[in-house]
N, C-alpha and C positions, 0 to 999 in steps of 0.2 A: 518585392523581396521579403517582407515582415510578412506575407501573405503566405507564402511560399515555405518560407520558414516552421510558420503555425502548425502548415497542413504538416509537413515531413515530422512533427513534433510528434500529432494530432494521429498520426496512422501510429507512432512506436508505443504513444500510449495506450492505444486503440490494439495493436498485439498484442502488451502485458493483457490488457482484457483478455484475451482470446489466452493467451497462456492460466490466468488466472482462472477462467472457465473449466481449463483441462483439471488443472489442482482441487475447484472444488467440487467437480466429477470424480476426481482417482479420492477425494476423502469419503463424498457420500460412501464410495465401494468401499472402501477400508473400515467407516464403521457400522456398514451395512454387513461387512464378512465377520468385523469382531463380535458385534451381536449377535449375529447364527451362529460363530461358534461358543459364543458364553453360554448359551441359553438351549439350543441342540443341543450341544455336544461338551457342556460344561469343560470346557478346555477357552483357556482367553492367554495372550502374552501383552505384557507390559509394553514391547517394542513398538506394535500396534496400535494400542493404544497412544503412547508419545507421540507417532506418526499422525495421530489425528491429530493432535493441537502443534505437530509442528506445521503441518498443512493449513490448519486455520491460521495461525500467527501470518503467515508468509500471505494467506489472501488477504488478511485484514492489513496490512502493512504496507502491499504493494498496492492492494484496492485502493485506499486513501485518494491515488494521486490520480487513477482511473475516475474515479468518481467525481473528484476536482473538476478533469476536462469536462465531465458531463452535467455539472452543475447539481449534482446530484449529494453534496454534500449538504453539512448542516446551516441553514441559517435561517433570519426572521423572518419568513417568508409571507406574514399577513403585513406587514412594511414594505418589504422587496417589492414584492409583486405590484406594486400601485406604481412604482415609481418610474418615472421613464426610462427608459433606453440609456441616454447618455447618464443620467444618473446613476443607474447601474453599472456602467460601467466604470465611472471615476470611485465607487466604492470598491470594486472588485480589483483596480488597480491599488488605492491605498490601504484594500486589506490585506493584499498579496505583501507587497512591498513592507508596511506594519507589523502584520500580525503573524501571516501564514511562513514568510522567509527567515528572520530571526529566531523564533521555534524551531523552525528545519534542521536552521543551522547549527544550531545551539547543542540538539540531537545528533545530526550527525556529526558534526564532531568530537561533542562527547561520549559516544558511545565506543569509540576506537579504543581507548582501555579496556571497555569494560571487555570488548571482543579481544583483546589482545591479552587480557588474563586468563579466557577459559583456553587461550589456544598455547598459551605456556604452560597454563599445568594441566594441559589435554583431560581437560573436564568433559566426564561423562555423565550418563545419569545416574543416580543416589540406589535408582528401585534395581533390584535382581533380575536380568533381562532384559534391561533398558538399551535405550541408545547410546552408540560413542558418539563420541565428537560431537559434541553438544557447542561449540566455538561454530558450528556451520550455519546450525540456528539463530545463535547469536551474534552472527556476523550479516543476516539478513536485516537489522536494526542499520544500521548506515548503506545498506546500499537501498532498501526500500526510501528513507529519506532522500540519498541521491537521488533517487527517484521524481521523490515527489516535489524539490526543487526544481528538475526537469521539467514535470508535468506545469508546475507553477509559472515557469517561463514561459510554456506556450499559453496556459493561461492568461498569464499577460499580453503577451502578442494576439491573443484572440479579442481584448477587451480593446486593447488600444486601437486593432482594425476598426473593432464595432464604434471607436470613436471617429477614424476619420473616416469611416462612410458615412456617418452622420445618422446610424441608427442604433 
């Protein structure tokens, strides 16, 4: 069952990737077209540019919790790496549990103000040309958390297999 669970986790994190991939494909092009047009054709808009950092924010955000399943986040890795298996794993459960869910939590549900004041006063961008609805952006900060909550639970179901098969 925790098996089972993991994987069904393990492929939805594994599609944000695959979504995450398209997003920073459509930004390479976005600021691959705003620089030939700054620089060709001295014509650049503001929108485009926003569009670029709203596409990184949203990889870097939802990335977190892709990179989690893939171990590919940060940590002491000239310590880590020596240590055994189950060892790794009982730190990977009490930092989940510790460090990485508290933070999550903390974030996302703090951050539902912050997203429910740009969407009351329909905050837009400041620059001439910018983007509206700037709440859509800032509304990506609790669901990318909900995310990485999600991602954190298979994490832990992945640690705790690797515990009772004994490796």
């Amino acid at each position: 069952m925790l098996e089972k669970t993991e994987k069904t986790i393990g492929r939805i994190v594994n599609g944000m990737g695959t979504v995450l991939a398209v997003a920073l494909l459509l930004m390479v092009l976005n600021v691959a077209y705003d620089v030939m047009m700054r620089y060709l054709f001295r014509a650049s808009s503001v929108g485009m540019q926003e569009m670029e950092w709203h596409l990184f924010s949203v990889i870097i955000l939802f990335g977190v919790g892709v990179a989690l399943q893939h171990e590919a986040h940060v940590r002491v890795d000239f310590l880590y790496d020596r240590m055994l298996p189950k060892t790794k794993a009982y730190i990977n459960i009490i930092g989940t549990f510790f460090f990485l869910l508290p933070l999550a939590l903390l974030i996302f549900f703090g951050s539902f103000g912050f997203v429910h004041d740009a969407y009351v006063m329909n905050e837009i961008s400041e620059d001439p040309g910018g983007l509206p609805y700037r709440f859509l952006i800032k509304g990506m900060i609790p669901l990318s958390f909900a995310f990485l909550i999600f991602a954190a639970f298979g994490y832990l179901l992945q640690n705790i297999n690797n515990l009772r098969k004994g490796s």
